[in-house]
C-alpha positions in Angstrom: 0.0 0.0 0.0 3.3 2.4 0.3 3.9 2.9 -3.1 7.6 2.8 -2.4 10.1 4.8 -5.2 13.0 3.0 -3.8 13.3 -0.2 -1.6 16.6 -0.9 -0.2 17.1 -4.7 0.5 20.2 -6.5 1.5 22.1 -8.3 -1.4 23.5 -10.7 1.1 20.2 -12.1 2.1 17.8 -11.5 -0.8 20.1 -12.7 -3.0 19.1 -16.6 -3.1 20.1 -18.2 -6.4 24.0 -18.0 -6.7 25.5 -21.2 -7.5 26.8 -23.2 -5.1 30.7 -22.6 -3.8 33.1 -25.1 -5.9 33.7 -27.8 -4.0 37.8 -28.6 -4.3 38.0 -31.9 -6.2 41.3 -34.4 -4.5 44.3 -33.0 -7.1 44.8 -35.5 -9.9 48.4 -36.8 -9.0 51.7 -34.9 -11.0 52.5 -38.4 -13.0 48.8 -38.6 -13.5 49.2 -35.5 -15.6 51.6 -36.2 -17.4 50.4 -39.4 -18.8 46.6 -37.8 -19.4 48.8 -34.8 -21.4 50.9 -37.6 -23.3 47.4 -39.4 -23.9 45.7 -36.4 -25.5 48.8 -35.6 -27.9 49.1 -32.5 -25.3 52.9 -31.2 -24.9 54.4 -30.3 -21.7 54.1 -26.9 -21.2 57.8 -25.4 -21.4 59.5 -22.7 -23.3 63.2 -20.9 -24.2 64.7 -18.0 -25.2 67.3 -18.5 -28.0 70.6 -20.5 -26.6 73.3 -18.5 -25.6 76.0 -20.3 -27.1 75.5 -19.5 -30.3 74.4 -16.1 -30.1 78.1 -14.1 -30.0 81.5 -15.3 -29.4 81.6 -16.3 -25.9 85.1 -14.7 -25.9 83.5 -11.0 -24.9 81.1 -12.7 -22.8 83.8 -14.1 -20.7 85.9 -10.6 -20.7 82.8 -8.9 -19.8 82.1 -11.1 -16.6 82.6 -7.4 -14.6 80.5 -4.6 -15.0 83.9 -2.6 -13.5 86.1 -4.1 -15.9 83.9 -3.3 -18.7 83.6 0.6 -17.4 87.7 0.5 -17.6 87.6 -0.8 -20.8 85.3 1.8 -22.6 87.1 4.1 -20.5 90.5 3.3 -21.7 89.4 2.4 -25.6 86.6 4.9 -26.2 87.4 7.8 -23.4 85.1 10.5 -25.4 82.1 8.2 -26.2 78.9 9.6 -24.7 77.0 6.9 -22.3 74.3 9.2 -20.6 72.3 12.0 -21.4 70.1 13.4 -19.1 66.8 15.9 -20.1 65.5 18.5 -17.7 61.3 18.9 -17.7 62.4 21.7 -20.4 64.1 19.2 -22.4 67.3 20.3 -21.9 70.8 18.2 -21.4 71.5 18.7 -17.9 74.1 16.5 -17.5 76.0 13.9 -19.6 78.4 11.3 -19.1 81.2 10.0 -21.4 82.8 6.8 -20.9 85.9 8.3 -19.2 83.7 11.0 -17.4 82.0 8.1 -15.7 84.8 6.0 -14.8 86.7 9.4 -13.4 83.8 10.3 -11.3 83.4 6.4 -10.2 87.3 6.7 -9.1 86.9 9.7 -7.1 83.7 8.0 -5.2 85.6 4.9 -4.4 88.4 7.1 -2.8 86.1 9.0 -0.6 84.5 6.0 0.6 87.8 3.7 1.7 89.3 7.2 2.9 86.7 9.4 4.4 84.4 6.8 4.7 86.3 3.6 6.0 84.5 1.2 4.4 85.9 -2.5 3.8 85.1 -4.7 0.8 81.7 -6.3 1.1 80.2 -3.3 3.1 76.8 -2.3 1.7 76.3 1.4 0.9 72.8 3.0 0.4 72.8 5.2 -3.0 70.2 7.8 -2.1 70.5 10.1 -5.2 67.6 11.9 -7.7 67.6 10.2 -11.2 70.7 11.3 -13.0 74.1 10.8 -13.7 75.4 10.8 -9.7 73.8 7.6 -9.2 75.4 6.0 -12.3 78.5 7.2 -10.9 78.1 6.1 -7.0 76.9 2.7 -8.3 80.4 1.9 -10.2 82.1 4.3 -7.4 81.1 1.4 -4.7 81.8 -1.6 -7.3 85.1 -0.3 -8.0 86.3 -0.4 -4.3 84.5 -3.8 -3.6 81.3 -2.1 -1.8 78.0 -3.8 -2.5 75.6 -0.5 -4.1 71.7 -0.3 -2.7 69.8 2.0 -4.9 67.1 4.3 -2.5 64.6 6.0 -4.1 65.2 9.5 -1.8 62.4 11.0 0.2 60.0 13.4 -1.0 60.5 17.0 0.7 56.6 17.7 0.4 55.9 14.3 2.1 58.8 13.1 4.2 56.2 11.7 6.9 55.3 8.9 4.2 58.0 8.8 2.6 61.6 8.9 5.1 60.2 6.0 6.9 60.4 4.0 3.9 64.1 5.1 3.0 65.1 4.2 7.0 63.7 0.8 6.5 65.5 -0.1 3.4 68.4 1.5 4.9 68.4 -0.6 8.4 67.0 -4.3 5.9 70.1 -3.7 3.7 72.6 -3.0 6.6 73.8 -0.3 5.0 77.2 0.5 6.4 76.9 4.7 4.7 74.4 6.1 3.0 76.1 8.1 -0.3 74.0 11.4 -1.5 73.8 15.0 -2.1 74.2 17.8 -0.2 70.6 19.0 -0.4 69.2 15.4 0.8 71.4 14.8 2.9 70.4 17.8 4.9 66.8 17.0 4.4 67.6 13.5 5.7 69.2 15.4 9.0 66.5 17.9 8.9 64.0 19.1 12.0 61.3 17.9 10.0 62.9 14.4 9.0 63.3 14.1 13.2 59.4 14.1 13.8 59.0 10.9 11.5 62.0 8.9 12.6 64.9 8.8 14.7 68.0 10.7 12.8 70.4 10.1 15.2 70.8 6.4 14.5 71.5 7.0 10.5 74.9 5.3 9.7 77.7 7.4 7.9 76.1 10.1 5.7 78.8 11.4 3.1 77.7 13.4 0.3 79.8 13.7 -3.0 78.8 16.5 -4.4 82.2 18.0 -4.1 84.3 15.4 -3.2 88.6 15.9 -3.8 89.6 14.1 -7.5 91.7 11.4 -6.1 92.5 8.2 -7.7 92.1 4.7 -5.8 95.1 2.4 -5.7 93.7 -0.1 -7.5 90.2 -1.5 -9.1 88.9 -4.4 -6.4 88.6 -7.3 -8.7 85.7 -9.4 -7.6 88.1 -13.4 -6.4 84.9 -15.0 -8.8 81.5 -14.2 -10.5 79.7 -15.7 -7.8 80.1 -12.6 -5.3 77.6 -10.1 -4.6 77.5 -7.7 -7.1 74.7 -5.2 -5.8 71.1 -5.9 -3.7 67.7 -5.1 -5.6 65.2 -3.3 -3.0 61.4 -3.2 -4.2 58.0 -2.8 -2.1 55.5 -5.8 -3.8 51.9 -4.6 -4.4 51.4 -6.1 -1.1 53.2 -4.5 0.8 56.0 -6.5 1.3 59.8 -5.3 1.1 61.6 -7.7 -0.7 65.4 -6.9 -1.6 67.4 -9.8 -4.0 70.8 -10.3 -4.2 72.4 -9.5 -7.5 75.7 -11.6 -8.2 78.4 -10.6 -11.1 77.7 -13.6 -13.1 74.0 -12.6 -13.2 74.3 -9.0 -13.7 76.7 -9.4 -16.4 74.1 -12.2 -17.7 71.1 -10.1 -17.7 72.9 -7.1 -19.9 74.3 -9.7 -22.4 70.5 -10.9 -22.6 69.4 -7.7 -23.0 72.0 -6.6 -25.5 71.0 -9.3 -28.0 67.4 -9.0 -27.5 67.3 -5.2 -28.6 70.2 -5.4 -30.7 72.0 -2.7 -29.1 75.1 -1.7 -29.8 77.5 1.6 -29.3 75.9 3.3 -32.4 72.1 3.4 -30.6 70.6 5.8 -28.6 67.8 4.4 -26.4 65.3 6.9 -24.7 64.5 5.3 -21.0 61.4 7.0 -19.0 61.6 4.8 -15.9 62.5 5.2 -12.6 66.0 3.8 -11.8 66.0 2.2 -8.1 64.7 -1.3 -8.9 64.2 -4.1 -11.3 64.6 -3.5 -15.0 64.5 0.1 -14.6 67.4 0.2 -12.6 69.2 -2.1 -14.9 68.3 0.4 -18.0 69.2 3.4 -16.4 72.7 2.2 -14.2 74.0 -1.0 -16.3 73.1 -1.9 -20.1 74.6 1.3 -21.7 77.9 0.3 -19.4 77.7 -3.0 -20.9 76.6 -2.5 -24.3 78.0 0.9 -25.0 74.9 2.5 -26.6 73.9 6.0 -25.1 71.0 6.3 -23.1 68.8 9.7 -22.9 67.3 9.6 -19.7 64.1 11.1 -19.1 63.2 11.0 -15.1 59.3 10.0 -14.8 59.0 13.2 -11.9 59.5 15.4 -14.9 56.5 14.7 -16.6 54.1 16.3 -14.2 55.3 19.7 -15.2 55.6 18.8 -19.1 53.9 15.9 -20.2 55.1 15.6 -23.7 58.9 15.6 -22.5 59.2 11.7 -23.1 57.9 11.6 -26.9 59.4 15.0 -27.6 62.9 13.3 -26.5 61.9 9.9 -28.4 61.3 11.9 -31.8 64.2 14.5 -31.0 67.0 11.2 -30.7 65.3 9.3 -33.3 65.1 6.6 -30.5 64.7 3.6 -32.4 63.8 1.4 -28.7 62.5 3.2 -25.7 60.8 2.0 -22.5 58.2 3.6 -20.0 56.1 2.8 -17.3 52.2 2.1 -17.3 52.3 5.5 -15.2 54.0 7.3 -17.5 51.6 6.1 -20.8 49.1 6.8 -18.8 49.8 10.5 -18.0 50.5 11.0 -21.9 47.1 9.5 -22.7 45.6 11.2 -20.2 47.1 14.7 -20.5 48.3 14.7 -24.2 45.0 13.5 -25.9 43.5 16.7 -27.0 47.3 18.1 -28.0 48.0 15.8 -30.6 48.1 18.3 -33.4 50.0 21.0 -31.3 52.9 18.2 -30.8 53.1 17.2 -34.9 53.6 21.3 -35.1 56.4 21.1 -33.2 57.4 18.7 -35.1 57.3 15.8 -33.1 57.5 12.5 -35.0 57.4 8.9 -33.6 58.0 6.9 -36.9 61.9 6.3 -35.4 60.1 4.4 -33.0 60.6 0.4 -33.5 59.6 -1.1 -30.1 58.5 0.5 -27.5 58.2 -1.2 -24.1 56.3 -0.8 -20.7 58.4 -2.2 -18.0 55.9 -3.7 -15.8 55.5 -6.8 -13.4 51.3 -7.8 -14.0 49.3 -8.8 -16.9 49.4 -6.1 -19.6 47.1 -3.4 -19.7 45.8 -4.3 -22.9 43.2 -1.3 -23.0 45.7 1.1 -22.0 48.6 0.1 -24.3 46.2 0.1 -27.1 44.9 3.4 -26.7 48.4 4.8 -27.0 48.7 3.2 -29.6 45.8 4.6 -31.5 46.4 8.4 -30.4 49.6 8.8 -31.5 49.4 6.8 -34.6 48.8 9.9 -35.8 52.1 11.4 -34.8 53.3 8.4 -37.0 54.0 5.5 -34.4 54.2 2.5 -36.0 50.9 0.1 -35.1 52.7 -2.8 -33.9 55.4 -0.9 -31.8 54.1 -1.0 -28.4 54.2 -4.0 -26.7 55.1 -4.8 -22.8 58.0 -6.4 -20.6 57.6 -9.1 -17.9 59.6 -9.4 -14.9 59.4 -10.4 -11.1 61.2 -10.5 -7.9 62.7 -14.0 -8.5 63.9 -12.3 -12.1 63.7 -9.1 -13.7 63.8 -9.3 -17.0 61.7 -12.9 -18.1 59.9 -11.1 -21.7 60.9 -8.6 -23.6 60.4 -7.6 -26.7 63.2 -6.3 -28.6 63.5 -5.6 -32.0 63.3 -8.7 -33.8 61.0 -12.0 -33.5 56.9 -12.7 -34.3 54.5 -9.3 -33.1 52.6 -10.2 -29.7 49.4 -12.3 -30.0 45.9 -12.1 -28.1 43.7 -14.2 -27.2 41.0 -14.7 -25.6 39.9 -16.6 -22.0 36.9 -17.6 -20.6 36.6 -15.3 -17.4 34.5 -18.3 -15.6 37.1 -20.9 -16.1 39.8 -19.1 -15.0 38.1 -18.6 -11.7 38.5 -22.7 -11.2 42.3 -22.5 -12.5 40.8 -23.5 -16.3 42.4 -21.7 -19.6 39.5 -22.4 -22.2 39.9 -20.4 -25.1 36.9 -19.1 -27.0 36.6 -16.6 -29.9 36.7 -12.6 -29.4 33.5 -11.1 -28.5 32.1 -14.5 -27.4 30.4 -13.4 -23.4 32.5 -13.5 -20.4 36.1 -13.2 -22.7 38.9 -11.6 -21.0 41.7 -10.9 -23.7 45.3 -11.5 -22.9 48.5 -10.3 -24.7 51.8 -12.2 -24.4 54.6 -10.0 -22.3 57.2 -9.9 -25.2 59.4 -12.9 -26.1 61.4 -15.2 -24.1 65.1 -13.4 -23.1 67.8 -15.3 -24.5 69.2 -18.0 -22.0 66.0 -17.8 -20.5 64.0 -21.4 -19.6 60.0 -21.2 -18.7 57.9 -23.6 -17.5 54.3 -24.0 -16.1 53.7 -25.6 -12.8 50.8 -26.8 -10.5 50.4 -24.6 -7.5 50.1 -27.3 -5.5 51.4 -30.3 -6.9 54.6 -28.8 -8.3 54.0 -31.3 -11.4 54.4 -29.8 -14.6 51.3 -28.6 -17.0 50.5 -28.9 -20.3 50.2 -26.5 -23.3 47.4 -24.0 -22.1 47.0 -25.1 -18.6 47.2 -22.7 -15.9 49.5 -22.7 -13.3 52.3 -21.0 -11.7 55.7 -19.4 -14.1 58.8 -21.1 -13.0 61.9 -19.7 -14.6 65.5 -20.6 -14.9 68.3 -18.3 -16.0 71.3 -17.0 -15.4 70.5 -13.7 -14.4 67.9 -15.1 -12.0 68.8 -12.9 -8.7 70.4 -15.7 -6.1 68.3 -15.7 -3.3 66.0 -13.0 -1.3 68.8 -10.8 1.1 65.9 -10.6 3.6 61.9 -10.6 3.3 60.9 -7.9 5.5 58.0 -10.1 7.2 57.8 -14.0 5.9 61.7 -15.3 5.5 60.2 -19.1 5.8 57.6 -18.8 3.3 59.7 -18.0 0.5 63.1 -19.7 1.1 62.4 -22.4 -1.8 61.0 -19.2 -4.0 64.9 -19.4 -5.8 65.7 -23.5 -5.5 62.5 -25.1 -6.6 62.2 -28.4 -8.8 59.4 -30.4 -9.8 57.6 -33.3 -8.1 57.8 -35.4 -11.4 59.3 -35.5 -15.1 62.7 -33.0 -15.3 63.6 -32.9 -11.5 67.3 -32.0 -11.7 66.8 -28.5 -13.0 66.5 -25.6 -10.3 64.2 -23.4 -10.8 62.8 -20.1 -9.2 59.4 -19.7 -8.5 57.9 -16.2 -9.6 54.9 -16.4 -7.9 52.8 -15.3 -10.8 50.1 -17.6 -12.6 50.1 -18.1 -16.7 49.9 -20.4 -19.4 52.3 -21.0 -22.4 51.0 -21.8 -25.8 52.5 -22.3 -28.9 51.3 -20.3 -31.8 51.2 -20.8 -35.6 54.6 -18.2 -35.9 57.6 -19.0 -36.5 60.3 -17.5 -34.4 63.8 -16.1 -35.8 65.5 -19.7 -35.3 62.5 -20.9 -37.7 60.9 -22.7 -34.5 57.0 -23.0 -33.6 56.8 -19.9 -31.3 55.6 -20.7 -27.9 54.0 -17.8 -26.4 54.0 -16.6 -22.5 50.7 -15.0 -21.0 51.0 -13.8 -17.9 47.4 -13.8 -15.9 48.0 -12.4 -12.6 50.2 -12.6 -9.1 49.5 -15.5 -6.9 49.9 -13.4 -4.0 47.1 -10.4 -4.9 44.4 -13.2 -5.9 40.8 -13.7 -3.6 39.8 -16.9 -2.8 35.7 -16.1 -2.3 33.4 -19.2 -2.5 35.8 -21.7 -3.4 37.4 -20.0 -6.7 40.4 -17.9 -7.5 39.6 -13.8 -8.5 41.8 -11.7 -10.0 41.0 -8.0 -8.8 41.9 -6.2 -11.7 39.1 -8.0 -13.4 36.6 -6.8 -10.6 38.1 -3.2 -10.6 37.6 -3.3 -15.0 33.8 -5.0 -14.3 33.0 -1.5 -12.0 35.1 1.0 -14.1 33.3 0.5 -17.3 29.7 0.9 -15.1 29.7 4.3 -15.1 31.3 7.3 -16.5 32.0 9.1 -13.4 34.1 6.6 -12.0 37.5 7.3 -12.1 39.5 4.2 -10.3 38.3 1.7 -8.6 40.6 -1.0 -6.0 38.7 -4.2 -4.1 40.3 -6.1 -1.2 38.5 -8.8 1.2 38.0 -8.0 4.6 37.3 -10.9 6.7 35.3 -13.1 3.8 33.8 -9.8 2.8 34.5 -7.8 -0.7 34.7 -4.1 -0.4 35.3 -2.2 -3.4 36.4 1.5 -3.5 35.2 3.6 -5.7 36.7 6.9 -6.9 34.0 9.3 -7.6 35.3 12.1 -10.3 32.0 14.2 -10.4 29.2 15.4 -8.6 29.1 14.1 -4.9 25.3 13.9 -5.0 26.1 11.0 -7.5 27.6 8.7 -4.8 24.4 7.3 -3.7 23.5 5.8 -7.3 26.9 4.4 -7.6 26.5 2.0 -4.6 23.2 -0.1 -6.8 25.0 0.1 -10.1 28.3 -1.3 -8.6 26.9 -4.1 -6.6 24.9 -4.7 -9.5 27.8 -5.3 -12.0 29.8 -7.4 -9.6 26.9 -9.3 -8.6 26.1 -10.0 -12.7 29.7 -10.2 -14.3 31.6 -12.2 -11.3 28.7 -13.7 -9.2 29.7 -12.0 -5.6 28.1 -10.1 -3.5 29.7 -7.2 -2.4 30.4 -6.5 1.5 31.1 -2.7 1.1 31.0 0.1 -1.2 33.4 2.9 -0.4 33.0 6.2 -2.7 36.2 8.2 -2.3 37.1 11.5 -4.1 40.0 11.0 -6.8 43.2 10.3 -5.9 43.0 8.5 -2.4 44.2 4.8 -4.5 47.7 4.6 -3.5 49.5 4.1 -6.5 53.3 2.6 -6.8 55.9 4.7 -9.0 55.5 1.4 -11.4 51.5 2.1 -11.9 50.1 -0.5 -9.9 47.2 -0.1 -7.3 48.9 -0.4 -3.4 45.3 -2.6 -2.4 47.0 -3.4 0.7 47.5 -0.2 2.1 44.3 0.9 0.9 43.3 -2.4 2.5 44.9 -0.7 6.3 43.7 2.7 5.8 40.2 1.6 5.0 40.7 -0.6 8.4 42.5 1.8 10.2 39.2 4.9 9.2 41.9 6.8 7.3 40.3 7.3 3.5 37.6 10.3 4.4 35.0 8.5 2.5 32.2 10.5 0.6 29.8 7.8 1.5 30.0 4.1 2.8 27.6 1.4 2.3 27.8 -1.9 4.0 25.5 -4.3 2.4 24.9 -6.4 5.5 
C-alpha cells in the first residue's frame, strides 16, 4: 500500500540463487598429468629464449664477466664516447656522461668511501641520489672499491612523513654501512622535520659527494669470482611487502648480455629510457646496459612529466630513439594529459616513426586497454601500429619477456573469465560473453627457460594449462637478502624443482600464474613460437566461494559501469568484498553508484559485495610502477583513514 520509489534490501540475504561454492575436487596426482597430457597428444608446457651459445663469441662474454672491468675498458678504448644523457622537464641536457667522465667520477667516489668513509670490501652502501648521472657514478664508485651498491629512491620534501620512513627501513634491511648522497638530501635526511617521522640520530655514515677531492684509488677491487655479490635489488611488492634480492656478477653481467641481443643494441644506438631507476629492469636500464653494451642512453626522469607531459615523446622523436621503454604510469599520463594536443605536438614537429619497439616495463598482466589506446592516439604522430608491446619481470627475475626488436608481433587471445576462476584456460573466440583478452609480455630473453607448474602439486602442466611461471636463468637474482615479514615462506622461492618429469633443474618460482602456448609463428630460429601470457600474481588473488579472483578484473567489471568513476581498487576483509570507488563528479552521484556497482559485480563475477566505499579522486595509492597499493588501501580503510564521501555496508 506504500507505493515505495526505492526499496533498499540486503544483497547478502535477498540474494538466493548464486550457485553453489566449488567444491575442491582431490588433485589428480603430478604423474597422473603427465600421462593424461601424453594421452591427448598435449605437450608439456615449457619454453626458451634462444641459446646463448651460439648467439656471440663467448670470448666478450667471458671478458665482460665485470661490470667494472667493462667501465675501464670503454674508458680506456673509447674515453670521449657519450653513455648518458640526461633531459630537464624543459628538455634540456642537464648532465652527460662520457665513458671516461663516468669512470673518473666512479674513481673519485671509491676514494672518498675507503678514505673518508672507512668502508671495507663487502660493506653495503645506500645510493640515495635523484635520477641522473650521480647515481650511475656512485653505483660503479662502490663496485670499484668492492662495496656492494643499494639504490634508494630518496624522500619526498613535500611528504617526508610517508616517505623517510620508507628510506630508513630499506636503509636498516640492507645494513647499509653509509648512505652516499647530495648535499641537499642529505640535509633534508638530518632535517628538523625528518626528526618528527623517525629517529636521525641512529643513520649510519652520511657522506655526500657532491664536491668530493679528485683522487684516484690504488687499485680497481677485482671481484676473487662471479659468484660474489655484485649489488642488492630493493622493491615494495603490491602487497606490501619489502623484498630486496641479491644480484651476483655472473647474473648482472648475464642479464645485460641478454638484454643486449634482444634489442640489438650496440654503441651506435641511442635508447630513450622513462623509468624510474631504483629497482628491477629500470634500474638495470638506467645504471648497467649502456655500461655494458656501450649504446647512449637519454634519460628522461618519470618526476618530470608532471610539469611537461610531452617531454618523453618529444625526447623519443628529437634522438630518433629507435627502442624506448616507459612505465604504465608514464603512458598513462601521456594518454591522459596529451589526448587533446596531438596536433600542437606534430607542429612542433614531433615524429614517432623512429620508433621500432616500445616497451612498458611492468611486473602484472598487460594493460591491454591502456597500451592500445596509445597506440591509436599517436598513430597519428606516425608511431608504427605494432610498436608498443610490454616487458615481464618479477622479484625472483627481472627481466623474463621482452620484446626487442626482432621475432613474431605479440598475440591475443581470448579466455573464458568463468574458467579461469576454477584454475581453467579455455579459449573461446573474441567477443564470445565472459572473454577476457590476454596479450603475451614480449618474447622469451635469450638464456631464458619457462615452464608451467601446478600450485600445489609442483607437477608440470601442459600446453594452455594454468599454473604458476617457473623460470631458470642465469641472471635469475640468487636468493632473497631478507623478506621484511615472511623469511620461511619463500626460502624455496629461488631452488625449486618439480615433483615429477625433469627434477634436476632448479628453478625459481615467480609467484605469478600463466599459461604457455604455442602459436602458428615462426620465431627467428625458424621454430613454432611458444607464447608466454601472464594472468596475474599469486599473492594479490581472492579466494571467495571456493574460486580464484583476479581484482583487476573486478576493478575493470565497476570502471566500465559508469562514467564518473574514475578508479576503482577491491580487497576482502574478513570473507567480505569491499570495493572502493573513486568518484570524479558530482558528490550527490555517490548514492546511485552503490546499486550500479553491486549490481555489476553481482552479474559479471557472481559476488556479492560486502562494502562500497566512494572516495574522491586520488586516495588509490599508486606505486611509481602504476600498480594499485590494495594493501594499504586495504589498512587505511581498516585503520578509518580514507575520508569516504559515502560508505555502504551491504549487510
Amino acid at each position: 500500500m506504500l507505493h515505495p520509489c526505492n526499496v533498499l534490501m540486503c544483497p547478502h540475504t535477498c540474494v538466493t540463487n548464486l550457485p553453489k561454492p566449488r567444491q575442491k575436487q582431490p588433485e589428480v596426482g603430478p604423474a597422473s598429468m603427465i600421462v593424461g597430457n601424453l594421452v591427448a597428444g598435449k605437450r608439456i608446457a615449457q619454453a626458451s629464449g634462444r641459446e646463448l651459445a651460439h648467439l656471440e663469441d663467448s670470448d666478450q662474454a667471458r671478458k665482460f664477466l665485470f661490470l667494472p672491468d667493462v667501465l675501464q675498458w670503454r674508458a680506456h678504448t673509447t674515453p670521449d664516447h657519450p653513455l648518458f644523457l640526461l633531459l630537464n622537464a624543459k628538455g634540456t641536457v642537464t648532465s652527460t656522461a662520457t665513458c671516461v667522465q663516468l669512470h673518473r667520477k666512479a674513481e673519485r667516489v671509491a676514494a672518498a668511501l675507503t678514505e673518508k668513509a672507512r668502508l671495507s670490501i663487502g660493506d653495503h652502501v645506500a645510493l640515495v641520489y635523484p635520477p641522473g648521472v650521480d647515481l650511475i657514478a656512485a653505483f660503479y664508485g662502490c663496485l670499484y672499491c668492492g662495496c656492494v651498491p643499494v639504490t634508494v629512491r630518496p624522500p619526498h620534501p613535500q611528504n617526508l612523513a610517508t616517505t623517510l620512513p620508507t628510506v630508513k627501513m630499506i636503509v636498516e634491511v640492507s645494513k647499509s654501512a653509509c648512505v652516499l648522497t647530495t648535499q641537499a638530501i642529505m640535509r633534508l635526511l638530518k632535517s628538523k622535520e625528518a626528526a618528527a617521522t623517525v629517529d636521525v640520530r641512529t643513520w649510519p655514515t652520511i657522506l655526500d659527494t657532491d664536491d668530493i677531492p679528485k683522487k684516484k684509488v690504488a687499485n680497481v677491487f677485482r671481484p676473487p669470482s662471479p659468484d660474489v655479490l655484485a649489488y642488492l635489488d630493493f622493491s615494495v611488492s603490491t602487497t606490501g611487502i619489502l623484498a630486496g634480492v641479491k644480484m651476483s656478477h655472473a647474473a648482472t653481467s648475464a642479464l645485460c648480455r641478454s638484454i643486449k641481443l634482444q634489442c640489438e643494441l650496440y654503441p651506435s644506438r641511442q635508447i630513450a629510457i622513462c623509468l624510474d631507476p631504483y629497482c628491477g629492469l629500470g634500474f638495470a636500464l638506467w645504471c648497467l646496459c649502456s655500461v655494458y653494451s656501450g649504446h647512449q642512453s637519454v634519460l628522461v626522469p618519470p618526476l618530470e612529466l608532471e610539469s611537461n607531459v610531452s617531454l618523453w615523446l618529444s625526447a623519443v622523436s628529437q634522438y630518433k630513439a629507435r627502442v624506448t621503454f616507459c612505465s604504465y604510469s608514464v603512458m598513462e599520463m601521456c594518454t591522459k594529459g596529451l589526448g587533446a594536443q596531438t596536433g600542437v605536438l606534430r607542429m612542433k614537429g614531433v615524429n614517432l616513426s623512429c620508433v621500432r619497439t616500445c616497451m612498458v616495463v611492468a611486473e602484472e598482466r598487460p594493460r591491454i586497454a591502456l597500451t592500445q589506446s596509445f597506440s591509436k592516439l599517436f598513430k597519428d604522430l606516425g608511431l608504427p601500429a605494432r610498436a608498443v608491446s610490454t616487458t615481464f619481470g618479477c622479484r625472483v627475475n627481472v627481466a623474463i619477456c621482452l620484446q626487442g626488436t626482432a621475432g613474431p608481433d605479440p598475440t591475443t587471445v581470448y579466455v573464458d573469465m568463468r574458467a579461469l576462476r576454477h584454475d581453467r584456460v579455455r579459449l573461446v573466440e573474441r567477443g564470445s560473453p565472459h572473454s577476457l583478452p590476454l596479450t603475451e609480455s614480449g618474447k622469451i630473453l635469450p638464456g631464458v627457460k619457462v615452464i608451467i607448474a601446478h600450485t600445489e602439486t609442483k607437477g608440470p602442466l601442459g600446453d594452455s594449462h594454468l599454473g604458476e611461471i617457473w623460470v631458470s636463468s642465469p641472471h635469475n637474482a640468487t636468493g632473497y637478502y631478507t623478506v621484511h615479514g615472511e623469511e620461511a615462506l619463500h626460502a624455496d622461492h629461488f631452488s625449486a624443482r618439480l615433483s615429477f618429469g625433469d627434477t634436476q633443474t632448479i628453478w625459481a618460482r615467480t609467484g605469478y600464474l600463466g599459461f604457455l602456448r604455442r602459436t602458428e609463428l615462426t620465431d627467428a630460429s625458424g621454430e613454432r613460437h611458444d607464447a608466454l601470457y601472464v594472468v596475474g600474481s599469486l599473492d594479490e588473488t581472492l579466494e571467495l566461494r571456493g574460486m580464484r579472483y583476479h581484482p583487476i578484473d573486478i576493478e575493470t567489471s565497476v570502471i566500465r559501469a559508469h562514467r564518473s568513476i574514475a578508479e576503482c581498487a577491491v580487497f576482502t576483509w574478513t570473507n567480505l568484498l569491499v570495493v572502493v570507488v573513486e568518484l570524479d563528479g558530482l558528490e550527490q552521484d555517490a548514492l546511485d553508484l552503490v546499486a550500479l556497482v553491486t549490481n555489476v559485480v553481482l552479474e559479471e563475477h557472481h559476488l556479492v559485495v560486502g562494502v562500497v566505499v566512494i572516495v574522491d579522486p586520488g586516495v588509490i595509492p599508486i606505486n611509481s610502477r602504476g600498480e594499485k597499493q590494495r594493501m594499504h588501501l586495504r589498512d587505511g580503510f581498516l585503520a578509518d583513514q580514507l575520508d569516504p564521501i559515502y560508505v555502504a555496508y551491504n549487510m
